[in-house]
MARFI-828117 format. One record per atom (N, C-alpha, C): residue number from 1; chain; x, y, z; residue in one letter; atom name. Coordinates in pm, whole numbers, plus 50000, padded with zeros to 5 digits. Each point is the difference from the previous one (the first is absolute). Layout:
REM MARFI-828117
NUM; A; X; Y; Z; A; CA
...
REM end
This chain:
REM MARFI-828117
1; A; 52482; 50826; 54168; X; N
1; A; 49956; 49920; 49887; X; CA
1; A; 50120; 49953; 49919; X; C
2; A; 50085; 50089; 49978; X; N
2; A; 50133; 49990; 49930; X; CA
2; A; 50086; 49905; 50047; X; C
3; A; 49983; 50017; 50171; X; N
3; A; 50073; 49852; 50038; X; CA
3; A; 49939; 49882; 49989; X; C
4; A; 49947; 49993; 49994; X; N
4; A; 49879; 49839; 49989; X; CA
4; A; 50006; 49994; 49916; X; C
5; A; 50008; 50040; 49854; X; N
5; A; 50032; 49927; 49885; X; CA
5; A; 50159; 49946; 50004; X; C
6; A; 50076; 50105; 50062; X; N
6; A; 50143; 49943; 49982; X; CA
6; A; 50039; 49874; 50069; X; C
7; A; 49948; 49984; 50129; X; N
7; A; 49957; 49894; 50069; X; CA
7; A; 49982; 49875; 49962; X; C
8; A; 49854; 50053; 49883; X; N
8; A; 49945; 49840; 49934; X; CA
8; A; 50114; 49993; 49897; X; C
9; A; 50014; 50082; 49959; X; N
9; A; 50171; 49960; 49878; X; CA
9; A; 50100; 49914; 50076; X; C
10; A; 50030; 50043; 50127; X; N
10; A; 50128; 49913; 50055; X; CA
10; A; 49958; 49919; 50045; X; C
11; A; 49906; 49929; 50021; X; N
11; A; 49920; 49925; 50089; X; CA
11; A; 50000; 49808; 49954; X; C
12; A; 50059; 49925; 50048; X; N
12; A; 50023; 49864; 49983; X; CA
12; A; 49883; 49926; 49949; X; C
13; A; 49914; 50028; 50033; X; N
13; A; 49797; 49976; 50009; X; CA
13; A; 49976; 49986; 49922; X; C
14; A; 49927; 49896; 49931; X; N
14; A; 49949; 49969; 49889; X; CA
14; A; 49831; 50129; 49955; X; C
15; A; 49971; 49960; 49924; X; N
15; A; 49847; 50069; 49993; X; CA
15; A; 49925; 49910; 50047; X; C
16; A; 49875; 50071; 50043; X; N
16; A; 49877; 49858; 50066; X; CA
16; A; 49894; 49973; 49949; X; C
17; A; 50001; 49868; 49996; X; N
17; A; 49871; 49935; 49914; X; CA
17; A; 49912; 50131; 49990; X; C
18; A; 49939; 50100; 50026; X; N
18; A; 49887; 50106; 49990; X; CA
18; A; 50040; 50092; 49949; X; C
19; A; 50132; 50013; 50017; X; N
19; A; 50067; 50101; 49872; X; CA
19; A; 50011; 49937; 49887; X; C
20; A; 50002; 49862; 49933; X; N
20; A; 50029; 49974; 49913; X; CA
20; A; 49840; 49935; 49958; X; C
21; A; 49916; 49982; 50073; X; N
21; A; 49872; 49965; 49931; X; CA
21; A; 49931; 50162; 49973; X; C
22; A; 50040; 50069; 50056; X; N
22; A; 49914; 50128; 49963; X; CA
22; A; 50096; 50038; 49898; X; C
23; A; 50084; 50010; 49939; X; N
23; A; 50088; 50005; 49859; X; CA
23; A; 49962; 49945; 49878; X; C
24; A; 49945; 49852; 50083; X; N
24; A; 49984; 49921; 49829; X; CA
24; A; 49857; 50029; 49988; X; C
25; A; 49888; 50057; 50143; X; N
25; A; 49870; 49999; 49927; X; CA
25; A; 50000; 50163; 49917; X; C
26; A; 50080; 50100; 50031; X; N
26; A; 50008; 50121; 49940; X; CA
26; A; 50049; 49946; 49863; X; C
27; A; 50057; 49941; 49964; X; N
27; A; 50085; 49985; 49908; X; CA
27; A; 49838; 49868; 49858; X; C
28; A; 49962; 49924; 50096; X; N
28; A; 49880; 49948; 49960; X; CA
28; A; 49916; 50073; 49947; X; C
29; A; 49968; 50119; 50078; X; N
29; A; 49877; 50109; 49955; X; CA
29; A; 50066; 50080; 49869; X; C
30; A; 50126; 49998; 50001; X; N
30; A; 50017; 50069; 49859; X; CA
30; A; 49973; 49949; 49910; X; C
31; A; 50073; 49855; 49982; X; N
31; A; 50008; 49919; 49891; X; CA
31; A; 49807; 49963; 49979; X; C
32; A; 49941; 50036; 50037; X; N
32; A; 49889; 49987; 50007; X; CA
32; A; 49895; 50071; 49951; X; C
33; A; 50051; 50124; 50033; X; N
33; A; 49947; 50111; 49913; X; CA
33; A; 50048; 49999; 49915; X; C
34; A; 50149; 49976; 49961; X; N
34; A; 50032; 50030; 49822; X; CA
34; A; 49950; 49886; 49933; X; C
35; A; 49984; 49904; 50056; X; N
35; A; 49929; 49863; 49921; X; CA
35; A; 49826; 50094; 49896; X; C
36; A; 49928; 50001; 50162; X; N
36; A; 49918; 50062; 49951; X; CA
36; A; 50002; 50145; 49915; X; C
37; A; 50056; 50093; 50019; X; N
37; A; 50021; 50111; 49901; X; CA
37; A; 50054; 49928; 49866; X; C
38; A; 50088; 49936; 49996; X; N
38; A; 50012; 49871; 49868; X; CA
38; A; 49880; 49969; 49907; X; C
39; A; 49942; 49921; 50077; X; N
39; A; 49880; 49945; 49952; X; CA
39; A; 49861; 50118; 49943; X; C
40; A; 49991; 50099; 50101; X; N
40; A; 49898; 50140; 49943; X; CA
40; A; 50043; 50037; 49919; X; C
41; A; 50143; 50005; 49940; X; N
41; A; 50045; 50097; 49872; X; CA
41; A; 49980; 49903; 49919; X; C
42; A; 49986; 49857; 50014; X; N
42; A; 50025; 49916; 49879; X; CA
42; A; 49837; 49999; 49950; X; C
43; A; 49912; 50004; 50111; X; N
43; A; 49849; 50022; 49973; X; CA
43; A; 49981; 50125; 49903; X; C
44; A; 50060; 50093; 50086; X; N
44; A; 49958; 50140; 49904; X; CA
44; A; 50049; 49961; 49869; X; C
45; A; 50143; 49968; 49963; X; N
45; A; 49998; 50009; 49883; X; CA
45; A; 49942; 49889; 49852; X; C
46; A; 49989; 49896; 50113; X; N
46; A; 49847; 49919; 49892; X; CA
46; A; 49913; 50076; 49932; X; C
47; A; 49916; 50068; 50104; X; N
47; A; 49901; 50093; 49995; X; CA
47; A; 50023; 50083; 49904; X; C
48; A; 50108; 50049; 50008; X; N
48; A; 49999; 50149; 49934; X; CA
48; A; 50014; 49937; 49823; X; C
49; A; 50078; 49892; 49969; X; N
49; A; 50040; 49948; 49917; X; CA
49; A; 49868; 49943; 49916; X; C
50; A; 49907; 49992; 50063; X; N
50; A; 49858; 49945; 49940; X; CA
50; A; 49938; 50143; 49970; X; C
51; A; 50011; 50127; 50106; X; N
51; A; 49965; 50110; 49990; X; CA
51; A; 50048; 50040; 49820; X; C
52; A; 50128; 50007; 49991; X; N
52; A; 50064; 50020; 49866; X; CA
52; A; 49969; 49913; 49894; X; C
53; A; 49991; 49884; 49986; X; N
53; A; 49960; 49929; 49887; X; CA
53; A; 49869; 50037; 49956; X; C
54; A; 49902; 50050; 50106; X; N
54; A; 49873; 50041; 49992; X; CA
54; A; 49999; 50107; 49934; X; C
55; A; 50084; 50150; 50045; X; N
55; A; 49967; 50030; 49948; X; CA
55; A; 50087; 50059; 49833; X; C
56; A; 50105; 49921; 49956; X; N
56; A; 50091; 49952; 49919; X; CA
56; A; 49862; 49970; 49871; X; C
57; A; 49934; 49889; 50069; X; N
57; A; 49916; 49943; 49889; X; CA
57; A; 49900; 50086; 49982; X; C
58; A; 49913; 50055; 50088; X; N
58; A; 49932; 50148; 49945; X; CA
58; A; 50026; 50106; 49903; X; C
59; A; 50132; 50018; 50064; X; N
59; A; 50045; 50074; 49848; X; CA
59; A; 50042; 49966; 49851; X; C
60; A; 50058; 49887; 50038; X; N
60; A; 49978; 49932; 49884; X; CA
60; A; 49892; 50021; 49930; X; C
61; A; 49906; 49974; 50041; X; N
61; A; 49849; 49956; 49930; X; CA
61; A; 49988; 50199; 49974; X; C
62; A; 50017; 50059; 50048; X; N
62; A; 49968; 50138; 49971; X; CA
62; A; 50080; 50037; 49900; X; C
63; A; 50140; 49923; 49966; X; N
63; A; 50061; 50059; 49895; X; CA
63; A; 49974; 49954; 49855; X; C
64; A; 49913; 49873; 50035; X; N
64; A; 49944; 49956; 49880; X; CA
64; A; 49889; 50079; 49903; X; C
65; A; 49956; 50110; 50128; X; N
65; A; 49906; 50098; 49970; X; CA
65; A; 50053; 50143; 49906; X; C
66; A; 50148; 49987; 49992; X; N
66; A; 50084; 50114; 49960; X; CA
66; A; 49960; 49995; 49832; X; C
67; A; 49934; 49980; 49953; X; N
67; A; 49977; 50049; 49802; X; CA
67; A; 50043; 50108; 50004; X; C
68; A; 49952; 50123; 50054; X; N
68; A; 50013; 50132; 49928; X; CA
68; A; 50042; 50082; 50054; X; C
69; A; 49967; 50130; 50035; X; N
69; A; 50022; 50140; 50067; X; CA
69; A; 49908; 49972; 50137; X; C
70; A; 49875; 49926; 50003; X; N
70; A; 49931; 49994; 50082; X; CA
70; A; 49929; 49852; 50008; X; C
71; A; 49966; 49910; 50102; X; N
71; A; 49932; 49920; 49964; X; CA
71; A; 49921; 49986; 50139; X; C
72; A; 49903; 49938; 50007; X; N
72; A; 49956; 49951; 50133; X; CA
72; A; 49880; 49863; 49991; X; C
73; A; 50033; 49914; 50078; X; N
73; A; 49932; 49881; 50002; X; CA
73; A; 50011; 49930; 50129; X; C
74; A; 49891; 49847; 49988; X; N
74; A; 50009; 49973; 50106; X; CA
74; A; 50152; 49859; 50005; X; C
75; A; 50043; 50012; 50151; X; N
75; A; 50124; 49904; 49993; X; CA
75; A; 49943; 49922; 50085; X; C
76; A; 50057; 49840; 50001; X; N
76; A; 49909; 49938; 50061; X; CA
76; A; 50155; 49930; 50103; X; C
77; A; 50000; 50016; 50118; X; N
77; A; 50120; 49967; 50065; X; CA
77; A; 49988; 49910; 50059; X; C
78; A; 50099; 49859; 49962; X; N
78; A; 50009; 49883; 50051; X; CA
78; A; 50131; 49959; 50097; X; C
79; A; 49985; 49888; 50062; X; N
79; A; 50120; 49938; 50084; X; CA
79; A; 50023; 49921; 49882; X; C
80; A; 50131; 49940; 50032; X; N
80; A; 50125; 49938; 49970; X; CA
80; A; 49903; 49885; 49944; X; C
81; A; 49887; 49933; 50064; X; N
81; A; 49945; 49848; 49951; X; CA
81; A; 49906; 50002; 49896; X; C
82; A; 49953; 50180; 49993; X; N
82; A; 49887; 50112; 49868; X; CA
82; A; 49836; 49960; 50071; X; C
83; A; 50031; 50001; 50162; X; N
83; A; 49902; 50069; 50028; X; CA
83; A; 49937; 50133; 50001; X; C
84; A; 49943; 50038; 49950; X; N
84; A; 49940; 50172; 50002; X; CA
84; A; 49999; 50068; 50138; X; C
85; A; 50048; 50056; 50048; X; N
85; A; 50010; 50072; 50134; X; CA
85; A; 49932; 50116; 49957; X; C
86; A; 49956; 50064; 49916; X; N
86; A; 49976; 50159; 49982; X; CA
86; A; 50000; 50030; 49866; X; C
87; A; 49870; 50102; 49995; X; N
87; A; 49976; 50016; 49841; X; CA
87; A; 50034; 50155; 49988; X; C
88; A; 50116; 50062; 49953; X; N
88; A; 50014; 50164; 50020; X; CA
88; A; 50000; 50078; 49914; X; C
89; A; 49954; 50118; 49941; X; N
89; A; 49964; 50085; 49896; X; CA
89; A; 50145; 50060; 50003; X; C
90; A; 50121; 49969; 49925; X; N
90; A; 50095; 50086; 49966; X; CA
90; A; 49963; 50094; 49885; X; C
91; A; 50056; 50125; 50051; X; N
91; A; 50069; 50123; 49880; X; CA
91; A; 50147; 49997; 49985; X; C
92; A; 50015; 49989; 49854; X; N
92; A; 50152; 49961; 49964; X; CA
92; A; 50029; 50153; 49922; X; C
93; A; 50091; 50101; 50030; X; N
93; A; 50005; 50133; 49914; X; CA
93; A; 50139; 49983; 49960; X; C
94; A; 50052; 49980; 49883; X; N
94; A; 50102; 49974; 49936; X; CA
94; A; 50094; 50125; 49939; X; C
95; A; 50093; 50048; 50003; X; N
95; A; 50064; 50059; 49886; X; CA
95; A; 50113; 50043; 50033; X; C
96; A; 50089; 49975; 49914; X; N
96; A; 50197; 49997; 49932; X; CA
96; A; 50023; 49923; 50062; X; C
97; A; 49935; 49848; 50036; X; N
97; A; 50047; 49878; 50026; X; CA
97; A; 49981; 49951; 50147; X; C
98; A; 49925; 50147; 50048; X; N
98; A; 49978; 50032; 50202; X; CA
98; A; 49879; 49917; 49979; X; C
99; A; 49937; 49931; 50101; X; N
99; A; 49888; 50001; 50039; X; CA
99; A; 49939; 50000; 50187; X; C
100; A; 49878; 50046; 49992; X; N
100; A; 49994; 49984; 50111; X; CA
100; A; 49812; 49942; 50008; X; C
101; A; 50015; 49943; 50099; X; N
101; A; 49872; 49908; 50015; X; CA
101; A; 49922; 50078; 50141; X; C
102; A; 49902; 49970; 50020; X; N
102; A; 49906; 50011; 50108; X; CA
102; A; 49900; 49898; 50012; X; C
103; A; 49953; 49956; 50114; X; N
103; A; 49870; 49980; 50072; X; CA
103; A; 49903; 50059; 49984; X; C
104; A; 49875; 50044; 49935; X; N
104; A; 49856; 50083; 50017; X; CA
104; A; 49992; 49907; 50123; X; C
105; A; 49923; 50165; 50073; X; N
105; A; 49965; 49937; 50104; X; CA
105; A; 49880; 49945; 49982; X; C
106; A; 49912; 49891; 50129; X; N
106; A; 49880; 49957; 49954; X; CA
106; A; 50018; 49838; 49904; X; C
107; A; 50086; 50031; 49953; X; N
107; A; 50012; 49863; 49910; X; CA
107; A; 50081; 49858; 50132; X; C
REM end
């Protein structure tokens, strides 16, 4: 085996059309997949980015619920154009400036 490579090293011979079309289609299939792996990450992160504004603006609306030590009401959660997507019963429990919110479930 060791000689046959040294061989094709010293060897005057060009490469042959089938060595060099099976090169550029390997070389095709990559650029091909990273195109596409490209394009799925750019999807996911649309997605996820609508995921976050969503739920960005939920809380919002729950922190509007923050008056006191305790509050709970209903939040009414819209898209970006103030369509209503979801009407949700937050609990807002407040104190030394912490708060933390929840979902009831059911709502």
């Amino acid at each position: 085996m060791r000689k046959k490579a040294g061989l094709k090293l010293k060897s005057q011979n060009g490469e042959t059309f089938i060595e060099i079309l099976a090169s550029v289609i390997i070389i095709s299939f990559g650029v091909i997949l990273f195109v596409s792996l490209v394009l799925t990450s750019h999807k996911i992160n649309i997605s996820q980015k609508a995921a976050d504004s969503a739920f960005y603006t939920a809380l919002g609306q729950c922190e509007t619920l923050a008056g006191g030590e305790s509050s709970s009401d209903y939040a009414y959660i819209t898209d970006s154009a103030g369509a209503q997507l979801e009407k949700a019963k937050c609990t807002v429990i407040s104190s030394d400036g912490l708060a933390a919110y929840s979902k009831e479930a059911g709502s």
